[in-house]
N, C-alpha and C positions, 0 to 999 in steps of 0.2 A: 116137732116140726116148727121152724121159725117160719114167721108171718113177713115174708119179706115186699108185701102190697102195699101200695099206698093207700090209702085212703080215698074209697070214690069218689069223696066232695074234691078231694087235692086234685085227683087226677082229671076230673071234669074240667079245673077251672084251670089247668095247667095246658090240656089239651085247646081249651076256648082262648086261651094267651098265645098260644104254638099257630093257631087258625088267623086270630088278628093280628099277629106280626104277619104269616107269610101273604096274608091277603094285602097288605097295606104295602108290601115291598115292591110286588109284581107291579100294584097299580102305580104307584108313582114314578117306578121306572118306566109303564109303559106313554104315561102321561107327558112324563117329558121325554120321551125317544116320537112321540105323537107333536108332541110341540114344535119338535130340533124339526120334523120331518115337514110340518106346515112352514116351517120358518125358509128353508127350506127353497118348497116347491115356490113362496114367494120372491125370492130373492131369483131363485131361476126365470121366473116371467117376468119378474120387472127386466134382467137381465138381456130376455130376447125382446124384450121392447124396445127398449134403449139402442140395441143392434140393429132390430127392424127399422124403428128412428133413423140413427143414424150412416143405416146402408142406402136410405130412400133419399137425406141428406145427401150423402157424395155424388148421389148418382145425379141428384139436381142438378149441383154442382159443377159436376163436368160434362152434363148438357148446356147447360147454361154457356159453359165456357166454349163451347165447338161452337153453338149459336151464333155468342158474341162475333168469333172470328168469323163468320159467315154473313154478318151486317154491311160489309163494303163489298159484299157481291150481291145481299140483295137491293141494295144502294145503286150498283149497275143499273141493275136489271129495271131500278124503277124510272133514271135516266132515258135509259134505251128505249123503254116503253113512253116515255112522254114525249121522245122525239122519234115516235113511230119506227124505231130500225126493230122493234121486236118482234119478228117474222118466221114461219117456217118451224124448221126442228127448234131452233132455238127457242120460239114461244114456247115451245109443249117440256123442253127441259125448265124452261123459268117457271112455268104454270106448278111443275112438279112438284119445282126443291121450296116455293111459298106454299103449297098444298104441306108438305112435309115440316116444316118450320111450323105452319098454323097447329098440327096435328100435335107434336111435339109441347105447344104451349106458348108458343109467338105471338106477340099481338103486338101488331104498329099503332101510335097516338099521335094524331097529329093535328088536333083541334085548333082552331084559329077561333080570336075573340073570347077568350076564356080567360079569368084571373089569372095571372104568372102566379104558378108555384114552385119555387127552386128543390122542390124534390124531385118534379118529373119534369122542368123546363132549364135550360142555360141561356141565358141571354144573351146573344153577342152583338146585338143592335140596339141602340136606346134612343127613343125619341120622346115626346110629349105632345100632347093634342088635347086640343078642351073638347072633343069627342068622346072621351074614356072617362069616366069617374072612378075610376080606380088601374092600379097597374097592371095590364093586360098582354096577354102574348097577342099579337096580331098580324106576324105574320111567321110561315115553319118555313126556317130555311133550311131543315134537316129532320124528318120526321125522329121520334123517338119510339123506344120498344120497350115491352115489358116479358118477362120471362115465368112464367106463372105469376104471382102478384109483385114478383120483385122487377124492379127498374134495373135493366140491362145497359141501355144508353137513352140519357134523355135527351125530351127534344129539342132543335136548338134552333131559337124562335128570336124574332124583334121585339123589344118591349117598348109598347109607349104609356109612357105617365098619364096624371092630367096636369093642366098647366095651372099652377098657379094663380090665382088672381095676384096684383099687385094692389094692396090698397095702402 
């Protein structure tokens, strides 16, 4: 009878070779199939971020814009009411659609005696006065609005200087 066995020591250390390749294989494929899969589930949430960002942007956007075209009605309304014709139904629809506009994120500015800042003021009047030490809005001749923190229309104010000395 031929001996056709290997040798125990071969076959241990054959079998111990056969166990650390198929262990080594599994793990690294599941490692990076674990990697791909993190990489992944990132790139998908930055993804609806980026959406949510920029669904929350548009929508600004064209509030803002409907807003805007609604500033020469609440412009009316604020005429009307300084020359007392704002009465009756009328009042409680004006009361409404500024209640609604505020709600929305409207805010009117119209400070008088304040530094001129050409970001939120237009100057369409200029004078000077040795009253003011420095360049000031002093008087709105159009309030201005802000639309959550952005400037929608600014205000549009008289500016006086100070004068000069002459020496």
């Amino acid at each position: 009878m031929t001996d056709n066995s290997v040798p125990e020591s071969s076959e241990e250390e054959l079998s111990a070779a056969v166990e650390e390749a198929l262990a080594e294989v599994p793990v690294d494929e599941i490692a990076t199939l674990t990697s791909d899969l993190q990489r992944l589930q990132a790139e998908y949430a930055n993804y609806r971020k980026r959406v949510d960002r920029d669904r929350l942007t548009a929508h600004e956007i064209s509030t803002s814009l409907v807003i805007a075209d609604l500033l020469p009605v609440l412009d009316d309304i604020a005429r009307a009411e300084a020359h007392g014709e704002l009465v009756g139904g009328f009042k409680s629809v004006a009361d409404q659609l500024e209640a609604i506009t505020t709600k929305l994120g409207l805010t009117k500015f119209a400070d008088v005696n304040v530094p001129f800042d050409p970001m939120i003021h237009e100057a369409l009047i200029h004078t000077t006065s040795s009253d003011v030490t420095e360049t000031t809005a002093t008087q709105i001749l159009q309030p201005g609005y802000k639309f959550k923190e952005r400037v929608i229309r600014p205000a549009r104010v008289a500016v006086t200087d100070p004068e000069e000395s002459a020496n």
